[in-house]
N, C-alpha and C positions, 0 to 999 in steps of 0.2 A: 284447898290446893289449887296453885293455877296450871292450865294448862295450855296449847299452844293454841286453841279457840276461846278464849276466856279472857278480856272478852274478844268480840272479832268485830270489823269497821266490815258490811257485807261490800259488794262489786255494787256500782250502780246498776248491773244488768242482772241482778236479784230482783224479786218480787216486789215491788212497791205499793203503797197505800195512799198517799197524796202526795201532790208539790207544792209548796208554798210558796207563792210572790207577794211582792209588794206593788201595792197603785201608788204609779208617778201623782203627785200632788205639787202644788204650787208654791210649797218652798221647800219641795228639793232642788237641783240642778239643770230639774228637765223643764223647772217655769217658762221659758225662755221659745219650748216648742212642745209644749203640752197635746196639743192637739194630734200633731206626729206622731208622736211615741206610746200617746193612748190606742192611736190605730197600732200599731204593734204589738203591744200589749193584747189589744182586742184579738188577735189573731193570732197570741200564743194562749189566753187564758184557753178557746175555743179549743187547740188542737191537744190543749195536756187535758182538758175534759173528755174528750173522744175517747181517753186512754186510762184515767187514770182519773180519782179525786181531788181536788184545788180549794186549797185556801189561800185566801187575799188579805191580807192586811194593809189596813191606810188606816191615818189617824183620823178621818171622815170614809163609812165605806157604803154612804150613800150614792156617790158618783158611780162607782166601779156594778155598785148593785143594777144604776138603771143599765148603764152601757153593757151589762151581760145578760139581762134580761131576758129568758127564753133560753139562753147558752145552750146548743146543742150535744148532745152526750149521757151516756147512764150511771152518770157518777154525779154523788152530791159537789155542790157549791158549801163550805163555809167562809162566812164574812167574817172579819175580828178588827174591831175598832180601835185601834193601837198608833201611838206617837210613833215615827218613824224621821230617820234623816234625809233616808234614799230607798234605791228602791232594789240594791244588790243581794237579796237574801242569799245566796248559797255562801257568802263570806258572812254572815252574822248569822242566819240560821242556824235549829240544831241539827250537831250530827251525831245520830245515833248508832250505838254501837248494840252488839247482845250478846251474849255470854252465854257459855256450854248447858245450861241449866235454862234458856229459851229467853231469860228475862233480859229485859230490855234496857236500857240508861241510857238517858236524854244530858249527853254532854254539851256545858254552853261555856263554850274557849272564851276567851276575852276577843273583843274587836275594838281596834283603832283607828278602824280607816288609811290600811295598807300604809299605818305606821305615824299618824297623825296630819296627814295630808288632806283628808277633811272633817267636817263634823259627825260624829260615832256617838256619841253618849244615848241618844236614843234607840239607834239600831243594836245597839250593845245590850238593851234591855230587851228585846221582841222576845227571845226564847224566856226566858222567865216570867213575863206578862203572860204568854201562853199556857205556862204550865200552873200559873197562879188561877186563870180562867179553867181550869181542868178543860184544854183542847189538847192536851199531850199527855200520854200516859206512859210509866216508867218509873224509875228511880233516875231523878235528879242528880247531876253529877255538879257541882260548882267549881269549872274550870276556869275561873275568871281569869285566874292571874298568869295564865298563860295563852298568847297571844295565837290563834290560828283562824285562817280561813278555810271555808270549805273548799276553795278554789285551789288552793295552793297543794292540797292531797289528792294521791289519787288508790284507790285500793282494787287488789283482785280478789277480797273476801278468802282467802286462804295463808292470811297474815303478813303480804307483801305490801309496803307501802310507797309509793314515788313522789320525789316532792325536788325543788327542785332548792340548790345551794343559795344562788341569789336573792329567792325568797324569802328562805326559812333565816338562813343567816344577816340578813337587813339588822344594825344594830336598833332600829326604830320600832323592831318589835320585841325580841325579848335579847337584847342587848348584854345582857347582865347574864346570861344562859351562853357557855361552848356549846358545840357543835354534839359536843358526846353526850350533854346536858339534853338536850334537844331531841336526838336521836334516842336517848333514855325515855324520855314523858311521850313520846309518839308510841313506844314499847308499852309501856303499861297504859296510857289510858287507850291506844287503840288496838293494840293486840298486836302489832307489828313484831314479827320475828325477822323480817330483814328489810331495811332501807334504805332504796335507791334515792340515792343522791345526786341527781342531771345537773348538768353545766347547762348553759345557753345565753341568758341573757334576757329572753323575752324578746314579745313584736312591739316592734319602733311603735310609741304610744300610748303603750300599756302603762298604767297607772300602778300596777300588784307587784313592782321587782320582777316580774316573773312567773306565774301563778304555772302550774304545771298544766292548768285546763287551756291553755293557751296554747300549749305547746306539744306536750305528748299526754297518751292518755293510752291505759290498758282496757283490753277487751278479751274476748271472750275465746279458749283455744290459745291463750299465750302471745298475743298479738298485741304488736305496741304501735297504735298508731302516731307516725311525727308531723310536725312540719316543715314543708319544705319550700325553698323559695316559690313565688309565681312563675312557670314558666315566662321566658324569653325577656323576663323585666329587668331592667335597668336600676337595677338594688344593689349598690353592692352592701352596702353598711348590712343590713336586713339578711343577706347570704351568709356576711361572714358570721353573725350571731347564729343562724340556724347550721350550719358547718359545725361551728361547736358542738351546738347539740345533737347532731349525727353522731360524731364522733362520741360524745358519753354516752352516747346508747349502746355504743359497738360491744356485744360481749360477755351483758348484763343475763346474769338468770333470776329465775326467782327464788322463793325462801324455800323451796324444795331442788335448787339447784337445774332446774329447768331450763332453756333457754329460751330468747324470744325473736318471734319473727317480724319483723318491723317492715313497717308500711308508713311511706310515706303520701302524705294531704299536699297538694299544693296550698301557697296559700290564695285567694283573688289577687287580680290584680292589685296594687298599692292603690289605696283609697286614701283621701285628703277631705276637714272638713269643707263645706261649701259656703259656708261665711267667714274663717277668718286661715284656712289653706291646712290648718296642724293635720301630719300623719294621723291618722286611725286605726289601731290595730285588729285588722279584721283578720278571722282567722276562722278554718272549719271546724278544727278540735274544740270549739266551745257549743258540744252537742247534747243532749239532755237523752237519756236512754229510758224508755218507759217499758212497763210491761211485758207489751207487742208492738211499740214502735222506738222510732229515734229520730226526735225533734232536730231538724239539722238547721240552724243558720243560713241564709242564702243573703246575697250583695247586688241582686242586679247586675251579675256577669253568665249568662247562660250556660258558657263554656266552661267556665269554671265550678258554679254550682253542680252543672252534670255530673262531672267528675268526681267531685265531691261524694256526689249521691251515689256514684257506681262503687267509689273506694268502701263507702262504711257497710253496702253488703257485703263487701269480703267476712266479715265479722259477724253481721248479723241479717244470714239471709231469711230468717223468716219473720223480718219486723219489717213493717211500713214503713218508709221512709220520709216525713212527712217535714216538707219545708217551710219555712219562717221568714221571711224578708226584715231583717236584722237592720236595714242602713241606716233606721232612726235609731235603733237601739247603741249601735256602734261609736255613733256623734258624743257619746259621755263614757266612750272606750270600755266599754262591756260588750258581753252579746249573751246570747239564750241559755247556756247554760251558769253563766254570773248572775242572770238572774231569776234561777229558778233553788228550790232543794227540795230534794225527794227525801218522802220520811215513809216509814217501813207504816206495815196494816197495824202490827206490834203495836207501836207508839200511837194510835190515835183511839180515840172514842167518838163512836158513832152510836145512836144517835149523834149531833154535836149540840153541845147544852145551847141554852138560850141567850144569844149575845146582845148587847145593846146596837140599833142599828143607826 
């Protein structure tokens, strides 16, 4: 018999057990400023160890082993030697769901690379290579043939899901699936009893259509955090897409008919790369929520970062607030929470068996 937690996708501000990234390596995107981006990395691997368990994957993860070497924190390190194309696990990683009877299922959706826009065949395999190495414990779910990122969902673990139209409906992902199609398989394989569906558009740069961590994200108490323009900036293109999505917030409750208190993020100021000028979509909603803390994104704008940091205790005042300096990360249009994913204590084994290094 199912029932309306059977199964259930939990809130990211549930209990966790590890997060898993990938190390930039030199033929993915980031060859180019490897150096950069490995210091970022190094300063997010360190802050999700303080907090929580981490595993890394790279197709060689002798590099990542020296440069963490000592890594301060009371949680293990696992390494997992795995082909990779990039380095976005919360769109290719598993997302796990658990069902009214405690057990666990490791869902692995199909990935394309936010619709065939770049190379995925390897990153399409990480969760499975995982569970083949027994690092993932569960029943397997083989969601291949349907397209989703972890970025593009966002859950309050009591069977509400938000996800946003221009993402989920992109013909380059499941094309050949309506809207009600779609809105079905989000029901049964993650437990959703009601599906908010945001309008917006996305920030100028975004590669995802849209990804809802970009843009709004639920928290804790019924609170929807959004984005809003940078104060006093000179946007309008970038306004009028966040306007839209003010206004598909306005109203929304949740799957118990609740409603929500929305709070809006500025975003930083509009950020440009520094070698060839393209908009970068930087934005504070791509924050990573841990146990006792919440990894935020920062850009090198003080004023803005603060504010940032003041806005997400509204939500979560008894978590550290603990910041990231994202501006290498942001250059391949992601940020901290694109590239991390949290997987429940449920889903792993620890000891972690013995990998190839």
């Amino acid at each position: 018999m199912t029932t309306k937690s059977d199964p259930r996708l939990p809130a990211e501000w549930e209990p966790q057990g590890a997060v898993l990234i990938a190390w930039p390596h030199p033929a993915t995107d980031w060859a180019y400023m490897l150096d950069q981006v490995e210091e970022c990395y190094i300063a997010l691997a360190r802050a999700i160890a303080r907090h929580a368990a981490l595993i890394v994957v790279a197709p060689d993860t002798s590099r990542p082993r020296r440069l963490l070497a000592g890594i301060a924190g009371d949680h293990p390190v696992t390494y997992f030697d795995c082909p990779t194309n990039d380095t976005w696990t919360r769109d290719y990683g598993v997302i796990t769901t658990v069902d009214s009877r405690g057990a666990t299922i490791l869902n692995d959706f199909g990935f394309n690379a936010w619709g065939g826009k770049f190379d995925w065949q390897l990153d399409n395999a990480v969760t499975r290579r995982m569970v083949d190495a027994s690092l993932l414990r569960g029943r397997y779910a083989d969601r291949l043939g349907f397209i989703l990122e972890g970025g593009s969902i966002e859950s309050d673990g009591r069977g509400t899901i938000m996800v946003t139209e221009e993402c989920l409906l992109t013909p380059t992902r499941n094309g050949d699936l309506t809207r009600g199609d779609i809105d079905q398989t989000l029901r049964i394989a993650l437990g959703a009893r009601k599906v908010l569906w945001v309008r917006g558009g996305g920030i100028i740069g975004d590669d995802t259509d849209g990804h809802i961590d970009t843009l709004a994200r639920l928290a804790p108490d019924n609170i929807i955090y959004y984005a809003t323009p940078a104060p006093g900036a000179d946007d309008p293109a970038q306004t009028a897409l966040l306007d839209t999505l003010h206004d598909s917030l306005q109203g929304l409750t949740d799957a118990d008919g609740r409603p929500y208190s929305l709070v809006g993020i500025p975003l930083p100021q509009p950020m440009t790369d520094p070698d060839d000028g393209t908009r970068l979509p930087a934005t504070y909603l791509n924050y990573l929520v841990l146990n006792d803390a919440v990894l935020l994104p920062t850009y090198g704008q003080p004023m803005a970062d603060h504010l940032a940091t003041q806005l997400i205790r509204v939500a979560y005042p008894d978590h550290v607030i603990e910041p990231v300096d994202c501006r290498a990360l942001v250059r391949q249009h992601g940020s901290l929470h694109c590239a991390t994913m949290q997987i429940p204590a449920s889903a792993l084994i620890y000891p972690a068996p013995t990998l190839p290094i």
